[in-house]
Biotite code that builds the C-alpha atoms (Angstrom):
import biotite.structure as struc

atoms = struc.array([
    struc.Atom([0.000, 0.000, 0.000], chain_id="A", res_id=1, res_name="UNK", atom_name="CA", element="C"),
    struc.Atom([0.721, 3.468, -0.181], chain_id="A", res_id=2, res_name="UNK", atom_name="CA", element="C"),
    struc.Atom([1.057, 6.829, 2.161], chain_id="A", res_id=3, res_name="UNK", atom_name="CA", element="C"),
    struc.Atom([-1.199, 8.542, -0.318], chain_id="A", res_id=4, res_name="UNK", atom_name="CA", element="C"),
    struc.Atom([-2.734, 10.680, 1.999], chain_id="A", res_id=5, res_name="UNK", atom_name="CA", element="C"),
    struc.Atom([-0.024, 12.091, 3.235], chain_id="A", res_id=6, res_name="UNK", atom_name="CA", element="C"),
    struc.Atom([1.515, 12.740, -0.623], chain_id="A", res_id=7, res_name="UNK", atom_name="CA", element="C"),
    struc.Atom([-2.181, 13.843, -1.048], chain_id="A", res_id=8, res_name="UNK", atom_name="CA", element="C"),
    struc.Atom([-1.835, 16.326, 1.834], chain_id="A", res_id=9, res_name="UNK", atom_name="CA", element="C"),
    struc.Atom([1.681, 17.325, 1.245], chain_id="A", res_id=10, res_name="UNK", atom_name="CA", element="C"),
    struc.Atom([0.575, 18.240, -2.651], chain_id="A", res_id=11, res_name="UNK", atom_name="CA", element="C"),
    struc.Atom([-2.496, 20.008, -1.944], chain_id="A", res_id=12, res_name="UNK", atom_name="CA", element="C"),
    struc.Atom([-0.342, 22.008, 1.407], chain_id="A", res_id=13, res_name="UNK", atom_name="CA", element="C"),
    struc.Atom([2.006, 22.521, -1.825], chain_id="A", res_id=14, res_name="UNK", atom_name="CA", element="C"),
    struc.Atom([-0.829, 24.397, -4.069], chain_id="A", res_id=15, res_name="UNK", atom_name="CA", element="C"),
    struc.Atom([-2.489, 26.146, -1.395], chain_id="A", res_id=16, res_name="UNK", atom_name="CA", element="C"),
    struc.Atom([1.706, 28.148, -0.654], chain_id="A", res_id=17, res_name="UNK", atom_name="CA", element="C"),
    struc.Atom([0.795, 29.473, -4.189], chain_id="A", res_id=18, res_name="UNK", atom_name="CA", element="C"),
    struc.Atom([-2.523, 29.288, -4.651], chain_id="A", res_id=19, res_name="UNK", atom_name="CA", element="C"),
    struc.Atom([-4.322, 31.864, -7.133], chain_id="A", res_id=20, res_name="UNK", atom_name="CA", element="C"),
    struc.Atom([-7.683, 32.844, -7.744], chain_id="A", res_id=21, res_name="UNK", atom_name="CA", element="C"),
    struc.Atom([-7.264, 33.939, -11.148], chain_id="A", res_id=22, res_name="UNK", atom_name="CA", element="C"),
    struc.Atom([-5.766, 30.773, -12.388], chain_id="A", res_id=23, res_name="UNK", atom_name="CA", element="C"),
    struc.Atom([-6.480, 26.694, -12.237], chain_id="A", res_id=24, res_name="UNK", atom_name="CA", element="C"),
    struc.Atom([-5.210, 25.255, -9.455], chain_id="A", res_id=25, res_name="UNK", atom_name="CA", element="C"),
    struc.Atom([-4.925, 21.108, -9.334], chain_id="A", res_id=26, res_name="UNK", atom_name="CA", element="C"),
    struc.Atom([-2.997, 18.116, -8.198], chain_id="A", res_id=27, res_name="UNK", atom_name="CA", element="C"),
    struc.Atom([-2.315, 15.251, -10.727], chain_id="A", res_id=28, res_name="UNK", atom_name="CA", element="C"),
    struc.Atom([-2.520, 12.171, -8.538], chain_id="A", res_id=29, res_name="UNK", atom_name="CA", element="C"),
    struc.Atom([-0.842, 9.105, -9.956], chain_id="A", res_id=30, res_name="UNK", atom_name="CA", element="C"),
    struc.Atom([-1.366, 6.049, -7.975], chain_id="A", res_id=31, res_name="UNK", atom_name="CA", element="C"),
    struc.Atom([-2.784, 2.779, -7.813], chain_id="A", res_id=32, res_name="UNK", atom_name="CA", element="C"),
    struc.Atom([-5.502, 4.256, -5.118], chain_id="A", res_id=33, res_name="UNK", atom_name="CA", element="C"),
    struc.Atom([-4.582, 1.558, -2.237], chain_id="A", res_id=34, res_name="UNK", atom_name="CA", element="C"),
    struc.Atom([-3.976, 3.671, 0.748], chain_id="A", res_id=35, res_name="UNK", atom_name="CA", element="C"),
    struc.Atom([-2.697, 2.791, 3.672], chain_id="A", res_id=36, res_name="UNK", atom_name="CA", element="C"),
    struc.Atom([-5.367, 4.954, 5.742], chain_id="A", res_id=37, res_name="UNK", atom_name="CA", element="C"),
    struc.Atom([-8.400, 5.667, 3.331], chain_id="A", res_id=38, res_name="UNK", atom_name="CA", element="C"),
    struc.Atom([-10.154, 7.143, 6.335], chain_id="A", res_id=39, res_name="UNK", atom_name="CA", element="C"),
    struc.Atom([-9.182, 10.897, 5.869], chain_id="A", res_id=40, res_name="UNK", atom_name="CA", element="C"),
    struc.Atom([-9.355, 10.600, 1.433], chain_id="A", res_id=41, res_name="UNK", atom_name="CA", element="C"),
    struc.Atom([-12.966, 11.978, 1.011], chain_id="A", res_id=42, res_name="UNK", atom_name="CA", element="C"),
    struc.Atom([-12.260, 14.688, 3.678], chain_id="A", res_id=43, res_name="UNK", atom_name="CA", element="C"),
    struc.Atom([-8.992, 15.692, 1.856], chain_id="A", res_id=44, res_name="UNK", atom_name="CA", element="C"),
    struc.Atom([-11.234, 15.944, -1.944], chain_id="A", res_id=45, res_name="UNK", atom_name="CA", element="C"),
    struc.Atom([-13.992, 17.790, -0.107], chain_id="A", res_id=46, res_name="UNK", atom_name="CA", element="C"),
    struc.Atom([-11.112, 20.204, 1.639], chain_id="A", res_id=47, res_name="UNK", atom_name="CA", element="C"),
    struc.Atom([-9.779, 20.321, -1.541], chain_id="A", res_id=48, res_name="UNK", atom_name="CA", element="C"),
    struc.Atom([-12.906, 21.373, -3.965], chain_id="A", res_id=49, res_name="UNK", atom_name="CA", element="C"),
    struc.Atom([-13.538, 24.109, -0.797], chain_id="A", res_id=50, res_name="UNK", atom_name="CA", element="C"),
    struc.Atom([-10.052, 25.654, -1.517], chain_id="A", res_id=51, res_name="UNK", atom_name="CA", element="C"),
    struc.Atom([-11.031, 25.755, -5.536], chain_id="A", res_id=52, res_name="UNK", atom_name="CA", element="C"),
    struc.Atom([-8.563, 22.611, -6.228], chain_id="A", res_id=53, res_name="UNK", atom_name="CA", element="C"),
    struc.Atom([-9.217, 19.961, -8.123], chain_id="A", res_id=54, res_name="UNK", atom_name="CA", element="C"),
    struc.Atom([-7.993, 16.630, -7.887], chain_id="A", res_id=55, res_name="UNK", atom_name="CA", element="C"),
    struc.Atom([-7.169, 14.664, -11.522], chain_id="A", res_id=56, res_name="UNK", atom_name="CA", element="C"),
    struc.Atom([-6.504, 11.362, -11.025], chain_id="A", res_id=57, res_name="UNK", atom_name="CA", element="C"),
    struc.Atom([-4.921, 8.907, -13.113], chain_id="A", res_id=58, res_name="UNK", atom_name="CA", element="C"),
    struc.Atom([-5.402, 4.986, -11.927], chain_id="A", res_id=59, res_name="UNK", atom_name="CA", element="C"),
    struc.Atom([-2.272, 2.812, -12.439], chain_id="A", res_id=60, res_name="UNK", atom_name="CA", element="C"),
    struc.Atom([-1.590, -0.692, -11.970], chain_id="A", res_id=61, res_name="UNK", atom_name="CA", element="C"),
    struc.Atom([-3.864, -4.091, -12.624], chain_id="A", res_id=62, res_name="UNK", atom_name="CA", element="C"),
    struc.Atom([-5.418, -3.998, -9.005], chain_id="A", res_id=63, res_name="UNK", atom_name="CA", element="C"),
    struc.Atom([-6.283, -0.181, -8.942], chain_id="A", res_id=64, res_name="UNK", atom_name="CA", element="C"),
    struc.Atom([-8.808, 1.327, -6.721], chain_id="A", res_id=65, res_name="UNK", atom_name="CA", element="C"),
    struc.Atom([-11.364, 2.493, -9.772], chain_id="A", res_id=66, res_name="UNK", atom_name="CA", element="C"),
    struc.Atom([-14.093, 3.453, -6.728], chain_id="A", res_id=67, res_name="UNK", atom_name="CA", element="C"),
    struc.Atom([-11.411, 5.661, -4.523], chain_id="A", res_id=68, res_name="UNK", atom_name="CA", element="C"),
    struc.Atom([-9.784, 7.132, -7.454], chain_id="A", res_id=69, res_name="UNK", atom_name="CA", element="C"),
    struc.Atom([-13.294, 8.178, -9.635], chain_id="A", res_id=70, res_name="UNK", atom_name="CA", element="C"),
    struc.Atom([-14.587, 9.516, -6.016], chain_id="A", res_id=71, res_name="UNK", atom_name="CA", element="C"),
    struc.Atom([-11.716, 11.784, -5.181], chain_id="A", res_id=72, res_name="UNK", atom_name="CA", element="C"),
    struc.Atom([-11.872, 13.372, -8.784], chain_id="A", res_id=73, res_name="UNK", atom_name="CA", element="C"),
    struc.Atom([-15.495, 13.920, -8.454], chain_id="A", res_id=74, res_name="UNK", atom_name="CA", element="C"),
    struc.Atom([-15.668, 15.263, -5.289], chain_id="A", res_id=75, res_name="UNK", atom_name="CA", element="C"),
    struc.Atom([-12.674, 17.627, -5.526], chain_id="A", res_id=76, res_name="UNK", atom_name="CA", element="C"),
    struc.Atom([-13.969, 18.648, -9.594], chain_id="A", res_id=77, res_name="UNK", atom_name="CA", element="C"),
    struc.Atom([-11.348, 17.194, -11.754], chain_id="A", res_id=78, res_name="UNK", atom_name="CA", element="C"),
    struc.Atom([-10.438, 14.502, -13.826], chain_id="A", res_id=79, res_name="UNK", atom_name="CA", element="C"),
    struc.Atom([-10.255, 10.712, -13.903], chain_id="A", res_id=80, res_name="UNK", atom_name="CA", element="C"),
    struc.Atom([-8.276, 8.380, -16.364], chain_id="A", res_id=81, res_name="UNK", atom_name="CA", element="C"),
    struc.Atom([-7.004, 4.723, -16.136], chain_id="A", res_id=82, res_name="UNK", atom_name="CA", element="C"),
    struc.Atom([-3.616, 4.539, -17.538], chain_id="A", res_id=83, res_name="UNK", atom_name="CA", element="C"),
    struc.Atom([-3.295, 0.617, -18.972], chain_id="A", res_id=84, res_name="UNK", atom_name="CA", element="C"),
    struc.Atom([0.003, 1.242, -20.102], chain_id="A", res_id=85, res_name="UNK", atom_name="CA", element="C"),
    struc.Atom([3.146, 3.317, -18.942], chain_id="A", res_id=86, res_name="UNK", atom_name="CA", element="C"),
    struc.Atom([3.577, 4.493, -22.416], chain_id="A", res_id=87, res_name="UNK", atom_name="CA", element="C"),
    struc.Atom([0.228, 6.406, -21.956], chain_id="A", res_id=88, res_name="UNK", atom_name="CA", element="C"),
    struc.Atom([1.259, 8.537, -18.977], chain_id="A", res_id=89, res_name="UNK", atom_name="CA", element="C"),
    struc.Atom([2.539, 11.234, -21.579], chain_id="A", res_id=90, res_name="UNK", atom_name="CA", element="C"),
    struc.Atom([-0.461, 11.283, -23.834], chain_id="A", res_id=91, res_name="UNK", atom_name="CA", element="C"),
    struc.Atom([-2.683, 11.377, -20.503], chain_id="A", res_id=92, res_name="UNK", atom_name="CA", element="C"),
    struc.Atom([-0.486, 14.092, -19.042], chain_id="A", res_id=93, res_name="UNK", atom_name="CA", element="C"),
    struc.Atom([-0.650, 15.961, -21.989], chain_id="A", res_id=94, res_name="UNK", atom_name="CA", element="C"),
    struc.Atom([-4.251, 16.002, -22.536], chain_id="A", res_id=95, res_name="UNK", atom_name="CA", element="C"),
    struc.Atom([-4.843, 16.674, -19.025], chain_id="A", res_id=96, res_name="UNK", atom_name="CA", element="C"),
    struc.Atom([-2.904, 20.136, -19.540], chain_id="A", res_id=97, res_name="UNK", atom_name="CA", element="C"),
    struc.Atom([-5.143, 20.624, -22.658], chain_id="A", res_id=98, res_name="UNK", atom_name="CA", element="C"),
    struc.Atom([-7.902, 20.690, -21.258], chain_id="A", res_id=99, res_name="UNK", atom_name="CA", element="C"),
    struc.Atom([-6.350, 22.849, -18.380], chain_id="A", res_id=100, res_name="UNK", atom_name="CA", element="C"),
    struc.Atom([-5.916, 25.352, -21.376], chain_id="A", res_id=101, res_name="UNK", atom_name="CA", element="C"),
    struc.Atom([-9.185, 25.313, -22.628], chain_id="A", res_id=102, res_name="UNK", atom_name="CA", element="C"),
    struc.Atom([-11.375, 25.391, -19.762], chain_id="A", res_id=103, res_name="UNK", atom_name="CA", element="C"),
    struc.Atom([-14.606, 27.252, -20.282], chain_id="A", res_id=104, res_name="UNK", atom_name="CA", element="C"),
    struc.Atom([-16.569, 27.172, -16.993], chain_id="A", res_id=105, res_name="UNK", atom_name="CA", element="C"),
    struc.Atom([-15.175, 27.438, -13.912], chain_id="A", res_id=106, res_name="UNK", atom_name="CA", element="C"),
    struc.Atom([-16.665, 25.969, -10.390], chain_id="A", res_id=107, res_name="UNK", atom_name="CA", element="C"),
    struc.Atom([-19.538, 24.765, -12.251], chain_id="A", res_id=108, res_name="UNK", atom_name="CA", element="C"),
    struc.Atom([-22.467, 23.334, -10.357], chain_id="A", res_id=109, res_name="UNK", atom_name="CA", element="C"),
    struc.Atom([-25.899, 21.875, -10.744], chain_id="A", res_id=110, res_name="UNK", atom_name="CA", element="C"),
    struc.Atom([-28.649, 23.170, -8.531], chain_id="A", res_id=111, res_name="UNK", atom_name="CA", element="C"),
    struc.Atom([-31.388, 20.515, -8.663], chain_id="A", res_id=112, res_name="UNK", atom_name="CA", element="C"),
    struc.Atom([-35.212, 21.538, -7.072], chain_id="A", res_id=113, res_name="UNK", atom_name="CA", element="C"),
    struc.Atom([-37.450, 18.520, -6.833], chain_id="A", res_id=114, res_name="UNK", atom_name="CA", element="C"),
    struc.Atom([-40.996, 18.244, -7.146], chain_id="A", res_id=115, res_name="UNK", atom_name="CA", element="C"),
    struc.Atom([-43.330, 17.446, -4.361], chain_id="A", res_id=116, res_name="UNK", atom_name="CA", element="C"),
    struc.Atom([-43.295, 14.210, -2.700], chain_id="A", res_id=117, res_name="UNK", atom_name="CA", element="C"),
    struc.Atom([-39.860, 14.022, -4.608], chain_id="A", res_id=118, res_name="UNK", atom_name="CA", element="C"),
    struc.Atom([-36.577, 12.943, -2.715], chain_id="A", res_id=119, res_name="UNK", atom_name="CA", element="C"),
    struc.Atom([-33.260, 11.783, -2.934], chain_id="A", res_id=120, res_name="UNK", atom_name="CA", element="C"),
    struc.Atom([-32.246, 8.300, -2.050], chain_id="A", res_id=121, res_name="UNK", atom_name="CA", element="C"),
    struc.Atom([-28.692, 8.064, -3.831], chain_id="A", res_id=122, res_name="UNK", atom_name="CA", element="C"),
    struc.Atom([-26.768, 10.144, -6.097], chain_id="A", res_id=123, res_name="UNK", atom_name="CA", element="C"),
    struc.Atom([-24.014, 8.437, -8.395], chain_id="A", res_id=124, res_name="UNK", atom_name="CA", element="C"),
    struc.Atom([-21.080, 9.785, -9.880], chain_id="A", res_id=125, res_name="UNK", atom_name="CA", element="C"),
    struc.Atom([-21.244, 13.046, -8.017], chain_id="A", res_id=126, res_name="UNK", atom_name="CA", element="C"),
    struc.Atom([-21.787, 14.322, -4.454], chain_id="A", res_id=127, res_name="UNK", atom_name="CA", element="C"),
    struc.Atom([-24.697, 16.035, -3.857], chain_id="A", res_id=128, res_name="UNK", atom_name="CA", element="C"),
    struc.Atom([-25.653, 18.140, -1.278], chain_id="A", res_id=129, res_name="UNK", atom_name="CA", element="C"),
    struc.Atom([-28.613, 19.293, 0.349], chain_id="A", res_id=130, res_name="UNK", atom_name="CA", element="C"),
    struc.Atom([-29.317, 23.025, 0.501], chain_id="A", res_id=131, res_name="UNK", atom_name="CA", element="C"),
    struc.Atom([-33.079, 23.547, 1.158], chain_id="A", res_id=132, res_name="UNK", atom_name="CA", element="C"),
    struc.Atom([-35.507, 20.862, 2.037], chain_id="A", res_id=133, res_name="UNK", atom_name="CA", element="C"),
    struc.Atom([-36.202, 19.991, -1.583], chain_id="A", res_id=134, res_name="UNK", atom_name="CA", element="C"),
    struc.Atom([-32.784, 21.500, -3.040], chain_id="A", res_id=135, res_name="UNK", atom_name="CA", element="C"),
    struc.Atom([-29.639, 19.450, -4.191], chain_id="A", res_id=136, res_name="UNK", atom_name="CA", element="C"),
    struc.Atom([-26.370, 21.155, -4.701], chain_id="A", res_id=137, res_name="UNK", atom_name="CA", element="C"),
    struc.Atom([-24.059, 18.814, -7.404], chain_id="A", res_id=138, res_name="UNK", atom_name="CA", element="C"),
    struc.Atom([-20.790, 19.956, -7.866], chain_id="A", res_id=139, res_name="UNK", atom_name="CA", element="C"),
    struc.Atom([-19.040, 19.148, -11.170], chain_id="A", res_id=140, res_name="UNK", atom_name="CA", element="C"),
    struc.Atom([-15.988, 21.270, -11.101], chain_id="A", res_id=141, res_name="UNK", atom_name="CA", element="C"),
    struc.Atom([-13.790, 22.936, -13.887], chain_id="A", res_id=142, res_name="UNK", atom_name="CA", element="C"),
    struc.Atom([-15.434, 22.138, -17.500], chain_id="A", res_id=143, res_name="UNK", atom_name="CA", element="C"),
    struc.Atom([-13.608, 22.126, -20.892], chain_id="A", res_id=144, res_name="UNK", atom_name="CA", element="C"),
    struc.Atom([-15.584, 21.946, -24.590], chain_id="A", res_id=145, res_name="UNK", atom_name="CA", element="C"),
    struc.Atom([-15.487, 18.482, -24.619], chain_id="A", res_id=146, res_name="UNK", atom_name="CA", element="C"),
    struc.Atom([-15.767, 17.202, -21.094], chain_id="A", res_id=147, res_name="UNK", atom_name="CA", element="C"),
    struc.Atom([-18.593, 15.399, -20.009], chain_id="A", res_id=148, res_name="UNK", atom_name="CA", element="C"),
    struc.Atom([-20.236, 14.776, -17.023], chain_id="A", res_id=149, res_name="UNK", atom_name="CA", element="C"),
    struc.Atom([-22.543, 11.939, -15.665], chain_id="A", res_id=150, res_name="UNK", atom_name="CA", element="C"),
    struc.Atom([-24.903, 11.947, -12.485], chain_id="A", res_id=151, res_name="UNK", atom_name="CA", element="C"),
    struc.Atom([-27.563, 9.756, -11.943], chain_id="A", res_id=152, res_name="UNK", atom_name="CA", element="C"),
    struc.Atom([-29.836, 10.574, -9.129], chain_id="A", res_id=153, res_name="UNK", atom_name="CA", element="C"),
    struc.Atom([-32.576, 7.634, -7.462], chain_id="A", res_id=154, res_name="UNK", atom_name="CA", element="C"),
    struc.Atom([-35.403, 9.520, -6.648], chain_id="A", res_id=155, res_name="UNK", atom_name="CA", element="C"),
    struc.Atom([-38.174, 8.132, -4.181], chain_id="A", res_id=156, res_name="UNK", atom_name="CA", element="C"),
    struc.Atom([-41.731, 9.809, -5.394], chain_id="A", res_id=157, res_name="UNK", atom_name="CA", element="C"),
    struc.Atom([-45.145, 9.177, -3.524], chain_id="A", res_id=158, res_name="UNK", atom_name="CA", element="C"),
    struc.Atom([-47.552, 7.766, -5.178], chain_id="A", res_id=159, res_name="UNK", atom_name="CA", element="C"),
    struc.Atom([-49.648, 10.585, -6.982], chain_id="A", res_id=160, res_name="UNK", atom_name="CA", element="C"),
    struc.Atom([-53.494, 10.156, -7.690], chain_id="A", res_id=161, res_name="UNK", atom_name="CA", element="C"),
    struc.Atom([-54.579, 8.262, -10.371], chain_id="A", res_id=162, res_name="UNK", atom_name="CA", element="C"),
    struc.Atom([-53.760, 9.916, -13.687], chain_id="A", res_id=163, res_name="UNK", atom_name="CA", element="C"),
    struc.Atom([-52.361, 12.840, -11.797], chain_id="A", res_id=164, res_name="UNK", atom_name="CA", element="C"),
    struc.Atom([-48.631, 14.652, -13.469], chain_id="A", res_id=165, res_name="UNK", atom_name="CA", element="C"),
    struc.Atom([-45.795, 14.559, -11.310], chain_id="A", res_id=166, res_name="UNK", atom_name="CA", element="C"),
    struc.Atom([-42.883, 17.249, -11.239], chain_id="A", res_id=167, res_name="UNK", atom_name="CA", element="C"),
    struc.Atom([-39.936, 15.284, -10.912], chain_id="A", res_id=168, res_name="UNK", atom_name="CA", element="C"),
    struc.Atom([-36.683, 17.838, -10.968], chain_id="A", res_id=169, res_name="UNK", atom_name="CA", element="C"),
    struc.Atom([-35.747, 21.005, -12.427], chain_id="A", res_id=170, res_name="UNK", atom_name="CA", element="C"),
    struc.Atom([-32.206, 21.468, -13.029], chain_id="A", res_id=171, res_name="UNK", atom_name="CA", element="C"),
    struc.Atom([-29.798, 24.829, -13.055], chain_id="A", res_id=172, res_name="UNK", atom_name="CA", element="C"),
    struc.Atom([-26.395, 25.053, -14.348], chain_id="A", res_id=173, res_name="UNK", atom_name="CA", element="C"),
    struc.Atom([-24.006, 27.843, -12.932], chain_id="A", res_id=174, res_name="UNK", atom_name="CA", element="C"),
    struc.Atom([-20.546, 28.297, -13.586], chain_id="A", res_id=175, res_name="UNK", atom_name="CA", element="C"),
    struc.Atom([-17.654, 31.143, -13.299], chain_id="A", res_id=176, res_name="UNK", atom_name="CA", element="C"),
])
């Protein structure tokens, strides 16, 4: 196994000596995702996406932690990739920076207002967050032209009369 949250904590310390509004800041995480101690990861993503840093992570190895590594990108706002090869590293690296340069909404997040008799039971591929009684915060993070993001959210809905419409969601996008 591996001290990576400690590297994770010594790297984001490292970011947060020069952090700067006005610019991208983000840790590239290489690593097979088998901590030693994977009790303090999600806190150090959600610490992270409150400081405005993401967290790209790029998988490595044959028995990678896909689950750890996906969930510390998404909750921090960056970027996840499985590198299959060492030869890929490069190409990853360098389309990682390409999309750094390209970036057209910052801090993006979706605000999600559900219907009556409408809640959550389990969000996937994102952490959502209540801010109201029938309000979801999702954060996404940082958002090139070509990046893509997927949430599914289980709903529970009470039965409505017979015939009757329901209002599942309505859904807000907001960025920088």
């Amino acid at each position: 196994t591996t001290n990576m949250t400690g590297a994770l904590q010594t790297a984001l310390q490292q970011v947060r000596n020069r952090f700067d509004a006005g610019r991208l800041n983000r840790v590239i995480l290489l690593s097979d995702g088998i901590p030693n101690d994977p009790s303090q990861m999600s806190a150090l993503a959600d610490g992270a996406r409150g400081s405005q840093i993401a967290i790209s992570t790029f998988g490595l190895g044959p028995h990678y932690n896909e689950d750890l590594m996906a969930d510390l990108a998404d909750r921090s706002g960056g970027n996840y990739r499985f590198i299959q090869k060492s030869s890929d590293i490069q190409e990853f690296f360098a389309a990682e920076r390409q999309g750094l340069e390209q970036i057209v909404a910052r801090n993006a997040s979706v605000t999600v207002t559900m219907g009556p008799g409408v809640t959550l039971d389990q969000a996937l591929g994102a952490q959502a967050n209540y801010t109201g009684t029938n309000q979801l915060s999702i954060f996404v993070g940082d958002l090139g032209p070509s990046d893509k993001r997927v949430v599914a959210l289980k709903l529970k809905v009470k039965a409505p009369a017979s015939g009757a419409n329901v209002e599942l969601i309505d859904a807000q996008l907001t960025w920088e």
